[in-house]
C-alpha positions as CSV (number, residue, x, y, z in Angstrom):
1,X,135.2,45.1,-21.0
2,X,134.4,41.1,-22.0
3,X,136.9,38.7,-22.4
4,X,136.9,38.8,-26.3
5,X,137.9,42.2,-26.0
6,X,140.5,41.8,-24.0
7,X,141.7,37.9,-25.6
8,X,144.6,36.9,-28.3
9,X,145.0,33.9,-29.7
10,X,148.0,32.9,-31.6
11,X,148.1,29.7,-33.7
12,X,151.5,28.2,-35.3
13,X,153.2,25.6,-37.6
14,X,154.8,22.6,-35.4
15,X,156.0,19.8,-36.4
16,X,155.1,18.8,-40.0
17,X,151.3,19.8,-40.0
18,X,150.7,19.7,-36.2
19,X,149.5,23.1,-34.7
20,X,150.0,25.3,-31.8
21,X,147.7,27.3,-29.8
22,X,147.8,30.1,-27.7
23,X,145.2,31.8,-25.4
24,X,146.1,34.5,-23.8
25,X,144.2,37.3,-21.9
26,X,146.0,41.0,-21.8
27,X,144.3,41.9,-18.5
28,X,144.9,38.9,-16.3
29,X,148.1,37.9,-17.7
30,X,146.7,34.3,-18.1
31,X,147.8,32.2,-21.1
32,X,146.6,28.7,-22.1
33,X,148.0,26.5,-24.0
34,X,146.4,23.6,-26.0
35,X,148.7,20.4,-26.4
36,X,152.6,20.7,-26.6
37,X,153.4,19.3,-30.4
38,X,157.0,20.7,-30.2
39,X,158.5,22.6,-27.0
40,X,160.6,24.7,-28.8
41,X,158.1,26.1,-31.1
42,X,156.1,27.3,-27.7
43,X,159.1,28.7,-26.6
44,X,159.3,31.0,-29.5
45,X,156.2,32.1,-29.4
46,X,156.2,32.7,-25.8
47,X,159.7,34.7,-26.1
48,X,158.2,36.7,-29.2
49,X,155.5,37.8,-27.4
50,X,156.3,38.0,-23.9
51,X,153.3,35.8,-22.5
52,X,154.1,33.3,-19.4
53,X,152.5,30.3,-19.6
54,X,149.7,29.7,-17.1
55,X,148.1,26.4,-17.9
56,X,148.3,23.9,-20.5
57,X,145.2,21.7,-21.7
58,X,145.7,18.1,-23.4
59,X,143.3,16.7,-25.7
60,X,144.6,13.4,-25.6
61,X,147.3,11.6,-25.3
62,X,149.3,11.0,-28.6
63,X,152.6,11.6,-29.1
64,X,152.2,14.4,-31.7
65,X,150.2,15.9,-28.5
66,X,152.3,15.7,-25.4
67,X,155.6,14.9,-26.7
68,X,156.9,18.4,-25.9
69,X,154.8,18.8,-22.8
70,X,157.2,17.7,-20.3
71,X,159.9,20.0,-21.0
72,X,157.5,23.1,-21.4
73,X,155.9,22.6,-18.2
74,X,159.4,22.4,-16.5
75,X,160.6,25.3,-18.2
76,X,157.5,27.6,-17.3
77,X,155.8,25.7,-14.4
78,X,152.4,25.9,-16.3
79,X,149.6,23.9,-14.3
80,X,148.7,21.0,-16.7
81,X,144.4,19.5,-17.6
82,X,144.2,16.9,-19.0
83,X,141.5,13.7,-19.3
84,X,141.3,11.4,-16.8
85,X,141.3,8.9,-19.2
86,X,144.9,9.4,-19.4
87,X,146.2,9.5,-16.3
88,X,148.1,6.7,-16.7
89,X,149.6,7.7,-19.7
90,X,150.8,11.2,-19.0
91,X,152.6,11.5,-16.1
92,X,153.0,15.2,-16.5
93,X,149.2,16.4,-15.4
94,X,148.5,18.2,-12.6
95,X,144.7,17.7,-12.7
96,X,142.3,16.0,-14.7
97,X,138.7,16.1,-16.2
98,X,135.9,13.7,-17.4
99,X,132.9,15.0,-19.5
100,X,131.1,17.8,-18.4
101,X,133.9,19.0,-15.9
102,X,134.3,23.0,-15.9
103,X,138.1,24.1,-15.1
104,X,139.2,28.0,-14.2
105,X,142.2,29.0,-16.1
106,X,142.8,32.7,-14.8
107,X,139.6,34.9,-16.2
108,X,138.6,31.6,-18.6
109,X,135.8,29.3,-17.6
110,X,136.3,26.1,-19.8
111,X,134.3,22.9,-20.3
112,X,135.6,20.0,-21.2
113,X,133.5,17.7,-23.5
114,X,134.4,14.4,-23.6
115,X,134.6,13.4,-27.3
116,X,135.8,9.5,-28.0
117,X,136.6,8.0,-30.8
118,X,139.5,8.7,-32.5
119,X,141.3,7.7,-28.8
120,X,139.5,6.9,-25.8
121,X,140.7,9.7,-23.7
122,X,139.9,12.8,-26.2
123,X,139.0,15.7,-24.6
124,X,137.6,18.8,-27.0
125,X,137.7,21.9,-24.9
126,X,135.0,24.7,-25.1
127,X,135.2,28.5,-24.0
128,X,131.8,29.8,-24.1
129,X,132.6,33.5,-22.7
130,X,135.2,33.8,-26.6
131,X,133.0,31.2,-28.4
132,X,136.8,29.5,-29.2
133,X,136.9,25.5,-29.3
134,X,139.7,22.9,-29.9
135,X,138.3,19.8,-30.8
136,X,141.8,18.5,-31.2
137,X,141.8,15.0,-33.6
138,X,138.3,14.8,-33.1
139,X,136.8,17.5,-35.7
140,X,139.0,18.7,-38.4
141,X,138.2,21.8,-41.3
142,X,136.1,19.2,-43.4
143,X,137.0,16.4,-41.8
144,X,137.7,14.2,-38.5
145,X,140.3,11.9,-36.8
146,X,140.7,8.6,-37.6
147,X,139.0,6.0,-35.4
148,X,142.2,4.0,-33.7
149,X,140.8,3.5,-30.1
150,X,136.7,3.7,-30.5
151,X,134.5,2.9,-33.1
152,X,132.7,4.8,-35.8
153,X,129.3,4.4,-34.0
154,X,131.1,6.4,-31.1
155,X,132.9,8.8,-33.5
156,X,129.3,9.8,-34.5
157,X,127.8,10.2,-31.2
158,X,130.8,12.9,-30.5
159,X,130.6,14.4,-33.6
160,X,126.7,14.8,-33.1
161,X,127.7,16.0,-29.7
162,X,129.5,18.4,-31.0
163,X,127.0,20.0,-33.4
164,X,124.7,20.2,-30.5
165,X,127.1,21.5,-27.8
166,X,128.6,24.3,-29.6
167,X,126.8,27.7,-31.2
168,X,127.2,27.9,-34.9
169,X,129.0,30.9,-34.3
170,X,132.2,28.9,-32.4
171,X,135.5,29.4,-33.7
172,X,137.1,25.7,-34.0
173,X,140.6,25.1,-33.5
174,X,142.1,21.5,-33.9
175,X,145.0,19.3,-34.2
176,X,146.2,19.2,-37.8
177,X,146.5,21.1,-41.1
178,X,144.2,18.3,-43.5
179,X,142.1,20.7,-44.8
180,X,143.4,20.9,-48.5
181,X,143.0,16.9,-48.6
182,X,139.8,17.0,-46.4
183,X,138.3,19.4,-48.9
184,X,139.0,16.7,-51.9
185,X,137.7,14.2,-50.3
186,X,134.5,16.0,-49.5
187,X,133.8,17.3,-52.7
188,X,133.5,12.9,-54.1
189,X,130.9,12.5,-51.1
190,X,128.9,15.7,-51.9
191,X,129.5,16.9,-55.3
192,X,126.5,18.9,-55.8
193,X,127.1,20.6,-52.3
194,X,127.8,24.7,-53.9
195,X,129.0,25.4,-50.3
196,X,131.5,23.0,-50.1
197,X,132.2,23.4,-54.1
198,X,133.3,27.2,-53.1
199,X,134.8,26.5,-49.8
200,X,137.2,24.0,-51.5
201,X,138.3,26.5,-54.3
202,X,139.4,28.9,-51.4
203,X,140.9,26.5,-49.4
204,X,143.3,25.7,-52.6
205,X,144.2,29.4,-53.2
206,X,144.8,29.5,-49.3
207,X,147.2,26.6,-49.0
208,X,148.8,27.6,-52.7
209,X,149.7,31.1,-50.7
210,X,151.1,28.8,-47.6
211,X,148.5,30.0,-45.3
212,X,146.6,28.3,-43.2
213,X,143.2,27.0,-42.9
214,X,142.6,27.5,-39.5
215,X,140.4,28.1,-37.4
216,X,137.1,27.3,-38.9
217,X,133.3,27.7,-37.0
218,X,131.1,25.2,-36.9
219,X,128.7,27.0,-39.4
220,X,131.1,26.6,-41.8
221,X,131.5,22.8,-41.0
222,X,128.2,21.9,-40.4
223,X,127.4,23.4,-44.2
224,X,130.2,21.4,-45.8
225,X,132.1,18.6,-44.0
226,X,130.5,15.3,-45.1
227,X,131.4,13.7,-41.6
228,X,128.9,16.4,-40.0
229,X,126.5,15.6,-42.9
230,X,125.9,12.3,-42.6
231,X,122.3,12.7,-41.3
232,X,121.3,15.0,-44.3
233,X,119.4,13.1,-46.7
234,X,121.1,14.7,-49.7
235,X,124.4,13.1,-48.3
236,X,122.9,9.5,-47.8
237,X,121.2,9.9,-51.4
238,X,124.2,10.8,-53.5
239,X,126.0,7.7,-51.2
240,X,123.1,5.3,-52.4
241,X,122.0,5.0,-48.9
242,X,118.4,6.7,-49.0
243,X,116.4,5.9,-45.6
244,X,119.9,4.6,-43.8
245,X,120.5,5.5,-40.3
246,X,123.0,8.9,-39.9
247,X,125.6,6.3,-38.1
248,X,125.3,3.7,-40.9
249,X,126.0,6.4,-43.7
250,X,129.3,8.1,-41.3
251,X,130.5,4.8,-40.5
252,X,130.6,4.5,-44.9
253,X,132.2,7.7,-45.5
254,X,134.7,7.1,-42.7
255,X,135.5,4.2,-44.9
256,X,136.0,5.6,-47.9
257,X,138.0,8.0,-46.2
258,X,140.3,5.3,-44.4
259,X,140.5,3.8,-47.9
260,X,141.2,6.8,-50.0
């Protein structure tokens, strides 16, 4: 029996638009978390479904991350991963990673994939054997993270990094519920995009239902999230930028973006 047989995964509200994740494999026992938004909304879940927590993995080391973090690792003595990056910054990790590092949580090989820009000390994580990513504020459904800590040149090189690194068929998790506002900012940068046209009609009916967006697959992003796009030529022509360089027409949209 695989892994994806034998994995759940649930995902929850915290905070205002913040979400929770939960690995968890029936056969081991093992359960990963993915950042600590809000300790009691773990705890919740946890109690609801009877998981212990095995190991927690940080994506980086903002507030809206980590705040809960060290009163859900006291509570259930989960071993913490996090990027070295920000060791100094979260005194709660037990170990810690730089790109390219592989880490065992119970039956789960992970890879950790260094993915700057929006901080400095981002870490996507990457589970080939359930084809399940969390990008954290890195990628977003249709969009990314700001750039606070990098610059848009580097934002690029991790989105494109991305795209490479992961099979189409990768089911993306990430930090935040944007998608709705993602989706109408997309459709300005690529009107004439059908994919993306359709895939922000649904998204509407989706959120207008209180569901959410999430996860997406990189298939999906890679046909319709102008940050991904930036190195098609349709995308650089409807932008006025025929014959730029793909990091010259991201660094634009990011603007736009930052400005909308």
């Amino acid at each position: 029996m695989s892994l994806s047989d034998t994995t759940e995964i649930h995902q929850f509200a915290c905070l205002d638009d913040n979400f929770g994740v939960l690995i968890h494999d029936r056969e081991s026992g093992t359960t990963v978390a993915v950042d600590v938004p809000d300790a009691a909304a773990y705890e919740a879940v946890l109690a609801e479904t009877g998981w212990k927590l095995s190991h927690i993995l940080i994506t980086h080391h903002h507030w809206d991350h980590v705040q809960g973090l060290g009163e859900l690792k006291t509570k259930t003595g989960a071993v913490v991963i996090g990027p070295e990056r920000s060791r100094q910054k979260i005194s709660e990790l037990d170990r810690t990673v730089e790109d390219g590092d592989d880490v065992l949580c119970g039956p789960y090989e992970v890879k950790a994939i260094a993915t700057p820009g929006h901080t400095l000390d981002q870490i996507s994580w990457y589970i080939p054997s359930i084809k399940v990513a969390h990008t954290g504020d890195t990628l977003f459904a249709l969009g990314c993270g700001r750039v606070f800590e990098g610059d848009k040149e580097m934002m690029w090189a991790s989105l494109s990094h991305l795209m490479h690194r992961l099979p189409d068929d990768t089911t993306i998790y990430c930090g935040h519920e944007y998608t709705e506002a993602n989706a109408k900012f997309a459709v300005t940068i690529e009107p004439g995009n059908e994919a993306l046209q359709a895939r922000a009609k649904e998204i509407a009916d989706i959120r207008a239902l209180g569901k959410p967006t999430l996860p997406t697959t990189m298939a999906a992003e890679k046909a319709t999230n102008p940050f991904l796009r930036a190195g098609e030529a349709s995308v650089a022509d409807a932008l006025g930028m025929a014959g730029q360089p793909a990091e010259a027409v991201f660094a634009e949209i990011r603007t736009r973006k930052d400005n909308a």
